[in-house]
N, CA, C and O of each residue as an XYZ file, in Angstrom:
316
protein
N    -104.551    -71.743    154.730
C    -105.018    -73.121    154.661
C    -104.760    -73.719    153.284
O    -104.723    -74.943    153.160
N    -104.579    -72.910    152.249
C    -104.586    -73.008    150.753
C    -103.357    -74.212    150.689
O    -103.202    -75.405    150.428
N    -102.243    -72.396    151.339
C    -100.962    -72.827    150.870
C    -100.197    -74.295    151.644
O     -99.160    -74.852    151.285
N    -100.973    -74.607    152.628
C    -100.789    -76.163    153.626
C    -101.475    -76.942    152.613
O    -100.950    -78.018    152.326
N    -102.425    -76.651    152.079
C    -103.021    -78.334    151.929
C    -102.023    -78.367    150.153
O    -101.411    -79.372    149.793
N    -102.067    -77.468    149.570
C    -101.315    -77.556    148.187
C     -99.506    -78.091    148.492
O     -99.041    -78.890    147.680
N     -98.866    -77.747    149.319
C     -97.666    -78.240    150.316
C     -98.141    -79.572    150.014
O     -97.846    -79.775    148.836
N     -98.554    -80.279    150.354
C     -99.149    -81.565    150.987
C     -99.259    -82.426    149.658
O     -98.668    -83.454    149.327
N    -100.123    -81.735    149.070
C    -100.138    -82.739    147.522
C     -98.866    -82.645    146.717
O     -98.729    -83.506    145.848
N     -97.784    -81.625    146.877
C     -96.641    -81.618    146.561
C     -95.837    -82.929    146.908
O     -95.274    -83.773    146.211
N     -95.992    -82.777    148.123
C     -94.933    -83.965    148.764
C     -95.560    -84.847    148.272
O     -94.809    -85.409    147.475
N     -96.905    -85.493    148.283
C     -97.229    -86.291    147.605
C     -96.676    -86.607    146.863
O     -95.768    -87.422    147.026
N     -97.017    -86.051    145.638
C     -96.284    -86.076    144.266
C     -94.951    -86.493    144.268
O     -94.422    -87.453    143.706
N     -94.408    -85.465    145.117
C     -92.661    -85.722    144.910
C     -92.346    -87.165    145.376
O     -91.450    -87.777    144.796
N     -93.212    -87.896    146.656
C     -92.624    -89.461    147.442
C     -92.988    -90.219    146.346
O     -92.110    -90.794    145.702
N     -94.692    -90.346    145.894
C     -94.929    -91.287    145.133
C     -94.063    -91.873    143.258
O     -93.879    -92.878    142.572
N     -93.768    -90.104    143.263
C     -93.189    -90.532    141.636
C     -91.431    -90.728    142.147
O     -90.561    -91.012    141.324
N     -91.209    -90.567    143.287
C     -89.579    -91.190    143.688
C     -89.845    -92.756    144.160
O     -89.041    -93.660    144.385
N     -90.883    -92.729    144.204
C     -91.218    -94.331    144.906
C     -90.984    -95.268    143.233
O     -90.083    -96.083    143.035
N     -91.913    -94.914    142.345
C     -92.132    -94.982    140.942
C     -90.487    -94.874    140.790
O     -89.903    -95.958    140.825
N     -89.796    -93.867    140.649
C     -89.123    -94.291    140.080
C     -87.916    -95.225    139.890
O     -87.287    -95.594    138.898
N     -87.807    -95.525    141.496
C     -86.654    -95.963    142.354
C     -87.103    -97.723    141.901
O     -86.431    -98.593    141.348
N     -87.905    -97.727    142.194
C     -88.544    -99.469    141.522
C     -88.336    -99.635    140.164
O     -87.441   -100.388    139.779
N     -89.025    -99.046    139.401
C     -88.619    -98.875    138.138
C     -87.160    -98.993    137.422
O     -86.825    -99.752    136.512
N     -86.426    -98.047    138.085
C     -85.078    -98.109    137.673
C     -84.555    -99.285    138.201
O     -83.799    -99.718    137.331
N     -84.550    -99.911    139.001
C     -83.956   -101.090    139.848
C     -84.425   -101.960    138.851
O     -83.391   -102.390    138.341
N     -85.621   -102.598    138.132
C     -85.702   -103.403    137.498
C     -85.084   -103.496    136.231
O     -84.557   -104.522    135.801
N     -85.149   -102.515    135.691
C     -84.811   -102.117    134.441
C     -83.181   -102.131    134.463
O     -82.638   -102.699    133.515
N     -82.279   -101.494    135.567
C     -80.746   -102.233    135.723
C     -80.751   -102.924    135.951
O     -79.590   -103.333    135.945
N     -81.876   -104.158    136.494
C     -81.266   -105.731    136.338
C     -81.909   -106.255    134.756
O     -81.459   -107.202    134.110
N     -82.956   -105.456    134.386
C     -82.809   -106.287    132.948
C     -81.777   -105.926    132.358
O     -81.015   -106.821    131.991
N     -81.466   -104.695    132.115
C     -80.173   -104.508    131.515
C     -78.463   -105.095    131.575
O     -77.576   -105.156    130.723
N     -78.546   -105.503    133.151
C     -76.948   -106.340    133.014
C     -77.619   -107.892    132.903
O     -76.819   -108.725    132.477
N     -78.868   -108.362    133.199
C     -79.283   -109.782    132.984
C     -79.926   -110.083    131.539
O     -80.151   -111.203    131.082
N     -80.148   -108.973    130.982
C     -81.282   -109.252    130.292
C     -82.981   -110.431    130.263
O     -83.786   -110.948    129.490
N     -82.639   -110.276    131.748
C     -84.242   -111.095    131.896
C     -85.047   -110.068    132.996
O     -84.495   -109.171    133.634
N     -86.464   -110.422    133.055
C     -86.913   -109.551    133.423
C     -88.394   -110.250    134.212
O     -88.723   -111.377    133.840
N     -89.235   -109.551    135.276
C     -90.304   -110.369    135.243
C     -90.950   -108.903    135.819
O     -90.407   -107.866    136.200
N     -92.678   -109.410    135.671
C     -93.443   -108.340    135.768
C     -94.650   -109.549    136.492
O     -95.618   -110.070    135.938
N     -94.293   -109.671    137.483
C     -95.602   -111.326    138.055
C     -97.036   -110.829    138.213
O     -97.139   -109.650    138.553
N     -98.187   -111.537    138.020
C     -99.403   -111.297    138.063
C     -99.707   -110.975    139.637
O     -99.240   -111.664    140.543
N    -100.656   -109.695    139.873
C    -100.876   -109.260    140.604
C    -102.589   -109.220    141.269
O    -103.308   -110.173    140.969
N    -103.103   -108.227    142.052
C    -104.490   -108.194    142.151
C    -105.015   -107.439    140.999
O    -106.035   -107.773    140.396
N    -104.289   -106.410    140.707
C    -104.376   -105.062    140.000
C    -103.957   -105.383    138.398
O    -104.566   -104.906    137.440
N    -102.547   -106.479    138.276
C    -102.790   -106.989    137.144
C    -102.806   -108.525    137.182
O    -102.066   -109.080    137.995
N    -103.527   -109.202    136.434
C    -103.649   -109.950    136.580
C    -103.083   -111.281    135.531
O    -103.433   -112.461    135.558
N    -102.097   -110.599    134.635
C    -100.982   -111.209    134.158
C     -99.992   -110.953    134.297
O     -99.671   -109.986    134.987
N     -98.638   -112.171    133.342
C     -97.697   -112.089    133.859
C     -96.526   -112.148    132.621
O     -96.477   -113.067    131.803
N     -95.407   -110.752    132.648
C     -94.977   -110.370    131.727
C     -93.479   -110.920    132.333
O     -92.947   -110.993    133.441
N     -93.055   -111.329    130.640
C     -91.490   -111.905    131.003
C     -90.425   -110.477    129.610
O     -90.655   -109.686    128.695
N     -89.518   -110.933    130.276
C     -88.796   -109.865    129.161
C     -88.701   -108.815    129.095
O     -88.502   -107.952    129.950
N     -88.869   -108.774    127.804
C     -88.819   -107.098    127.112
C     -90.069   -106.735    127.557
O     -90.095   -105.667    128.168
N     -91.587   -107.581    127.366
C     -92.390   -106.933    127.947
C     -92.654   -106.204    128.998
O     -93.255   -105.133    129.086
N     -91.949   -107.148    130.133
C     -91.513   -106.217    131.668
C     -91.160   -104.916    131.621
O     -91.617   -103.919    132.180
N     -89.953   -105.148    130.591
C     -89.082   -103.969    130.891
C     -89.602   -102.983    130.443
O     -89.249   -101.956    131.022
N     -90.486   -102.818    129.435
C     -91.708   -101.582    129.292
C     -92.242   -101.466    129.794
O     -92.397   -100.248    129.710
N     -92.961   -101.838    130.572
C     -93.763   -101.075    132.005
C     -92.760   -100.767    132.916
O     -93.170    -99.996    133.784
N     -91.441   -101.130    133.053
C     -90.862   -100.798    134.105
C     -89.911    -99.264    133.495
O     -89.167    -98.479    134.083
N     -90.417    -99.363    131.975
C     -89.593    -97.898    131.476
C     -90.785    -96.996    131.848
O     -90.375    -95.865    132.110
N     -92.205    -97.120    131.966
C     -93.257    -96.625    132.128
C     -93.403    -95.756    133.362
O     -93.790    -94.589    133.422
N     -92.974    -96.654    134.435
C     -92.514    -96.489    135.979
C     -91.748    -95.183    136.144
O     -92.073    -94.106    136.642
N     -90.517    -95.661    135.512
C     -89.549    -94.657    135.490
C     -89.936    -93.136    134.948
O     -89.498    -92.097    135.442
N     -90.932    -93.235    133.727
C     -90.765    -92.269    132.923
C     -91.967    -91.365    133.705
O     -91.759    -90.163    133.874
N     -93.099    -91.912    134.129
C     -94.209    -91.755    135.090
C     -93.786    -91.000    136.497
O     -94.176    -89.938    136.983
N     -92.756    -92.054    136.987
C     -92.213    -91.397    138.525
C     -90.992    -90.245    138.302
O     -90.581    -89.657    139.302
N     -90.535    -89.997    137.244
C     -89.658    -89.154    137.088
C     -90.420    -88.010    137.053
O     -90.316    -87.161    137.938
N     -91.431    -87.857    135.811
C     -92.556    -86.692    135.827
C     -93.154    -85.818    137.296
O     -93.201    -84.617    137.561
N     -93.529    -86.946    137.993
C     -94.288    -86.780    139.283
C     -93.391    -86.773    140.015
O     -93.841    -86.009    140.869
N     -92.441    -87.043    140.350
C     -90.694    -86.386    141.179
C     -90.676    -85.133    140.827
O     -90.811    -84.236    141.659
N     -90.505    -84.908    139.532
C     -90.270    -83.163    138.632
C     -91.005    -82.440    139.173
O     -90.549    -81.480    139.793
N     -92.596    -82.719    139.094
C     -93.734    -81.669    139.427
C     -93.895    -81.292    140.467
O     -94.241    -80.132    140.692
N     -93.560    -82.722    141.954
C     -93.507    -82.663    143.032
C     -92.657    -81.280    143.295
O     -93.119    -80.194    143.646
N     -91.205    -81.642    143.013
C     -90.494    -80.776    143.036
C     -90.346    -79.524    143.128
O     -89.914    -78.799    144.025
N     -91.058    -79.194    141.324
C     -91.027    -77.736    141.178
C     -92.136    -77.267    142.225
O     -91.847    -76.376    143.024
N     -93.366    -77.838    142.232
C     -94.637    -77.048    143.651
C     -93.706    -76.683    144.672
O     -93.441    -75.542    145.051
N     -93.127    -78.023    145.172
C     -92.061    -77.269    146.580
C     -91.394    -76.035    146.534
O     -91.566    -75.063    147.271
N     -90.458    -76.195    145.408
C     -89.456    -75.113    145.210
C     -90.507    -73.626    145.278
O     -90.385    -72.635    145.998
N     -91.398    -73.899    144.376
C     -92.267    -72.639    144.504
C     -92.860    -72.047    145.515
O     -93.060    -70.845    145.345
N     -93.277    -72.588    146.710
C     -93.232    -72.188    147.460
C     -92.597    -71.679    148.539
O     -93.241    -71.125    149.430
C-alpha cells in the first residue's frame, strides 16, 4: 500500500512541475524573441506585472517545475 500511494505522489510531482515548466518556458521564449512580457492580475495574485518583472516569475516557474519534474522523476525511476 506504501509503495502505491508513494507511486502516486511521484507522478504528481513529475505532471505538476512539467505543467510548471512547460508554461514557464513558453513565456519566457516569447519574452525573449519579443522582449515584452505580461504576468495579468489574478485571484491568487492580485497584481499585474509587465516586463522583466514577468519574466522573473516566469524564470521561477521554470526553475520550480524543472526541480519537481527532476524529483518526480528520480521517485519513479526508483522504483
Amino acid at each position: 500500500m506504501t509503495d502505491q500511494k508513494d507511486n502516486f505522489s511521484n507522478w504528481c510531482k513529475f505532471l505538476f512541475g512539467g505543467f510548471l515548466l512547460g508554461s514557464g518556458a513558453d513565456a519566457l521564449y516569447q519574452f525573449i524573441v519579443s522582449g515584452q512580457s505580461t504576468f495579468g492580475p489574478s485571484s491568487r495574485f492580485p497584481f499585474g506585472l509587465g516586463g522583466e518583472s514577468a519574466a522573473v516569475i516566469y524564470v521561477i516557474y521554470v526553475v520550480g517545475g524543472a526541480l519537481l519534474c527532476f524529483s518526480g522523476a528520480k521517485g519513479l525511476i526508483a522504483k
